[in-house]
C-alpha positions, 0 to 999 in steps of 0.5 A: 529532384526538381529543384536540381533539375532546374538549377544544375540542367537549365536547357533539359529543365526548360525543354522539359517544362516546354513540352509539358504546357503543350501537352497539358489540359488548359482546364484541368486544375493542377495538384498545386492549385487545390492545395493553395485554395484549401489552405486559403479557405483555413485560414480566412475561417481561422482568422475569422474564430479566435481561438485560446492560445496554448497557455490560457488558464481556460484552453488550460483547464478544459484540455486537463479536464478531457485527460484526467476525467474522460480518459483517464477516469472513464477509460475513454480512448485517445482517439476521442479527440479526434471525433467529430461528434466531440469537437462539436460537442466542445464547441457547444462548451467553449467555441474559443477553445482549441482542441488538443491533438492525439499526437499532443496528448500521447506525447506531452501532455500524458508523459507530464501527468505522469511525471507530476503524479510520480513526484506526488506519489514520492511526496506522500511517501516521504511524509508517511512514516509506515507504508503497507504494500500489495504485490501480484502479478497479472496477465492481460488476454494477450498474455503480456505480463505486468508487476504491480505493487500498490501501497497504503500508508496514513496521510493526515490521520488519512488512510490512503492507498496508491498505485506505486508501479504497474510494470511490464514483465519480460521473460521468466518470472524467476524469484530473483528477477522479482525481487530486483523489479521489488527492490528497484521501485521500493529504492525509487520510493525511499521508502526501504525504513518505512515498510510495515507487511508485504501482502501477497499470494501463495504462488511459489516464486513469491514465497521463494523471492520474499521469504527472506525479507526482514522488517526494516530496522529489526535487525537492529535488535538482534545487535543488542549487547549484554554489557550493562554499561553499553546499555545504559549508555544507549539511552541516557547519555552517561557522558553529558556532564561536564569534566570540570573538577569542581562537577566530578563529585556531583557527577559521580553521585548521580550516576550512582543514583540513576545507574540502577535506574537506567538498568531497570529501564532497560530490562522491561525494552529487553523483555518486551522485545523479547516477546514479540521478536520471536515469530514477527521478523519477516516482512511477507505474510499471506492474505488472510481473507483468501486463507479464509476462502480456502478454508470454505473450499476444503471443507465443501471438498470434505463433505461429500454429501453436499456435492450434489447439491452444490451440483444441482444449485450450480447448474440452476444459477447457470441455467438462470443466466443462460435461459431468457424464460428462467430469468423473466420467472426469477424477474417476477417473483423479485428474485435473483441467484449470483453466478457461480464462481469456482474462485469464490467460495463465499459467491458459492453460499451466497448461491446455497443460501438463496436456495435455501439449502440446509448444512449438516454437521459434518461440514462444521466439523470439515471447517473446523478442521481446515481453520486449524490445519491453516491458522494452526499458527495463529492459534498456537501463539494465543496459547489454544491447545489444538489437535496434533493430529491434524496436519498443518499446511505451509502457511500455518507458520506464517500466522505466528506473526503477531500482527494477526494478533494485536491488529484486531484489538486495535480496531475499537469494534474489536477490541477483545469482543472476539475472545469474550463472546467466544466459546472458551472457556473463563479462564482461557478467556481471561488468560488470553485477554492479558496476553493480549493486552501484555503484547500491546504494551509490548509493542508501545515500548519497543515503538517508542524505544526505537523513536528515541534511539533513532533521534538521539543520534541526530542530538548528539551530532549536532551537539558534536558539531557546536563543540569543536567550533568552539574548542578552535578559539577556546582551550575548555574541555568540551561538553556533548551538550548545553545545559546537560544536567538540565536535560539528563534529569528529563530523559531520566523522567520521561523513560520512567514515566512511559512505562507507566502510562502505556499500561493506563491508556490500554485500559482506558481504551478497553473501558471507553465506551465510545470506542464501540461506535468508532472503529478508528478512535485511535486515530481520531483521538491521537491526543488522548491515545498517543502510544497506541495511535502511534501503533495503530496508524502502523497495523492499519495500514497492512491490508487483509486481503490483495484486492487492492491490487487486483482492482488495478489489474480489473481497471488495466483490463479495462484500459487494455481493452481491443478498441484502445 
């Protein structure tokens, strides 16, 4: 306006100005006049301290250290850098660095961190060959939304676990509007053949989003057809020779030779497929930790002898985190009782344990009867006769899935200890304990069935390739590989002799003594195991329980915090 004024209406502008120094206090200092000497005294200071400039390895340095360790790590807020006492205390650390602004930070250089640790994260992805998940849901004190997911996967013989997404949420928490937000994260990933178990609750929009999901590349399976000769030509490559007349006798007897062999390698993939395709398709199992809390709940809800009890105990760990008196007592005496927890029933004998309250034998016969009406499955598959008459709950069928089975066995303090230590009879025992080892091995050819078929294709493309760049400058017929006889021979042995040595190397592992002492020899010692630590860095990365991503959810509490 002024700047107009001056250009556009000269004679208004100068009879304005001249009627304003009349009126004007000589003494007082215009607004224009501050400013200037404020400025001057920043700059004679500035120029007085030398400070680092923005991409000095130290200013460097101490800015990502504030970041990841104090407001990150710590939880501290933004507006920490913004605190006098701090910008002291940084100049007490390093007077020539230069403090980052709030507006930096929120803007810039957390945005960058994100993005830095996203393609972190997608690299560890992309070097995992199986990757476990957690799924949940979690809202904050003002009943925002958010979708969390974390996965867990072995990097460098390393089990890991990561945060892969916490996302708001936005209307209704419909099955179809979470598996798209799954499906959108697991594309961002890649890592849609390379998933091993979905982990989550029981609540009904998980099950009814998740139920159909199939474990990635089982489906494979199912295409498999009866023809002998498609068979055979699955995994050795009946056509590798060359079409030449003076090889199509020799040809012609070696098929002969290794045609019965190639079916009978065939037959034990099938059988072995067989036994583990039955209950292990879907993707989605419960947290079996919780089930095991539930179970606890239902049989203290059975039990009504133990209600008041649990009432008068209740109301003692209450009174001993209430009462200043009651807790200075429990403080002397070197005592303490945990606060109850309705949520956590194992927080529950924690309390009546202290208290020194006996059970009776009602409530083992209540457990027991829970443990069958939800592990009834479970049970079931280990081929334990069960009562009939007790009713099973949903998720009984859910612990058909064999990994329930083979993931202890492969824990080297587990092994089979479960079942021999057990009340069971010999037999069942015995019975049981080859099953079990029968399923492992099961397991490892199927593993290594599916490894094969998938590189084999790769092989034969390239071979492909080589072949008609030749067949343009000569007129020879072509050939799906060099030197195909040479390598025909060694697929022939290697398939026969895998078989063989899956079954040695159980037996190995179950008479190792080491192995009680070591609960991941199998992944220390991938050399003398190698079929079954193929396995293992599969099951152990599928997480017993969600607590993974409920510490997510108990540090975004912390984050969301009211002075955040």
């Amino acid at each position: 306006m002024n700047r107009h004024v001056k250009s556009q209406h000269k004679t208004a502008y100068h009879e304005w100005t001249n009627q304003l120094d009349q009126l004007s206090n000589k003494s007082q200092k215009r607004m224009s006049y501050v400013f200037m000497k404020t400025n001057e005294t920043k700059r004679k200071s500035s120029n007085s301290k030398s400070f680092y400039n923005n991409n000095h390895p130290r200013q460097i340095q101490l800015s990502q250290s504030i970041l990841e360790n104090l407001i990150v790590d710590l939880g501290l807020p933004l507006s920490i850098v913004e605190r006098d006492a701090f910008i002291k205390f940084m100049n007490v650390i390093d007077p020539t660095f230069a403090m980052t602004s709030r507006r930096t930070l929120s803007r810039t250089t957390i945005p960058r961190l994100y993005t830095a640790t996203n393609d972190e994260l997608k690299k560890c992805c992309n070097q995992s060959n199986f990757i476990s998940l957690t799924l949940d849901i979690w809202t904050d004190r003002r009943l925002r939304a958010f979708f969390a997911m974390t996965g867990h996967a072995f990097v460098d013989n390393t089990l890991k676990s990561y945060v892969l997404c916490f996302l708001p949420l936005h209307g209704s928490h419909t099955a179809n509007f979470l598996l798209q937000t799954y499906e959108n994260v697991i594309r961002m990933f890649d890592i849609q053949t390379k998933l091993v178990r979905l982990v989550t609750d029981n609540a009904a929009n998980n099950i009814k989003a998740f139920e159909n999901l199939i474990i990635p590349d089982f489906e494979h399976y199912f295409n498999i057809e009866d023809d002998d000769n498609d068979e055979i030509e699955s995994d050795i490559d009946l056509d590798g020779f060359s079409d030449d007349d003076d090889d199509d006798a020799k040809e012609e007897s070696y098929n002969q030779v290794i045609h019965g062999n190639a079916i009978n390698i065939i037959e034990p993939i099938k059988h072995s497929f067989d036994n583990i395709a039955a209950n292990s398709e879907s993707l989605r199992i419960p947290r079996s930790a919780h089930t095991i809390q539930l179970v606890i709940n239902d049989g203290l809800k059975q039990i009504s002898s133990i209600q008041s009890a649990l009432v008068k105990v209740s109301k003692i760990a209450k009174l001993s985190h209430t009462s200043t008196i009651f807790a200075e007592k429990l403080e002397h005496i070197g005592r303490s009782i945990p606060k109850a927890n309705k949520t956590r029933w194992n927080r529950q004998f924690s309390i009546v344990a202290k208290s020194n309250i006996l059970y009776t034998l009602s409530l083992g016969s209540s457990l027991l009867t829970s443990l069958i009406s939800r592990f009834g499955g479970l049970l079931e598959e280990l081929d334990v006769i069960i009562d009939k008459s007790i009713p099973q709950k949903s998720s009984s069928e859910l612990y058909r899935d064999q990994i329930f089975i083979y993931s202890p066995f492969l824990d080297g303090k587990f092994e089979l200890h479960w079942i021999v230590t057990s009340a069971l009879p010999l037999e069942i025992k015995n019975v049981l304990c080859e099953n079990i080892k029968n399923l492992i091995c099961d397991h490892c050819i199927v593993f290594r069935h599916n490894n094969s078929s998938k590189t084999t294709p790769r092989l034969n493309a390239t071979d492909d390739d080589q072949s008609s760049k030749t067949a343009t400058a000569k007129t020879t017929p072509k050939r799906k590989s060099i030197f195909s006889n040479i390598e025909r021979k060694n697929i022939k042995k290697q398939k026969l002799d895998n078989l063989a040595f899956i079954k040695d190397e159980i037996n190995i592992y179950l008479n190792d003594d080491e192995s009680d002492s070591n609960r991941f020899i199998l992944i220390d010692q991938s050399i003398k195991y190698k079929a079954l630590n193929y396995l293992a860095k599969k099951v152990f990365t599928v997480p017993a329980t969600s607590s993974p991503v409920e510490r997510v959810f108990s540090q975004s509490g912390f984050i969301f915090r009211q002075h955040r």
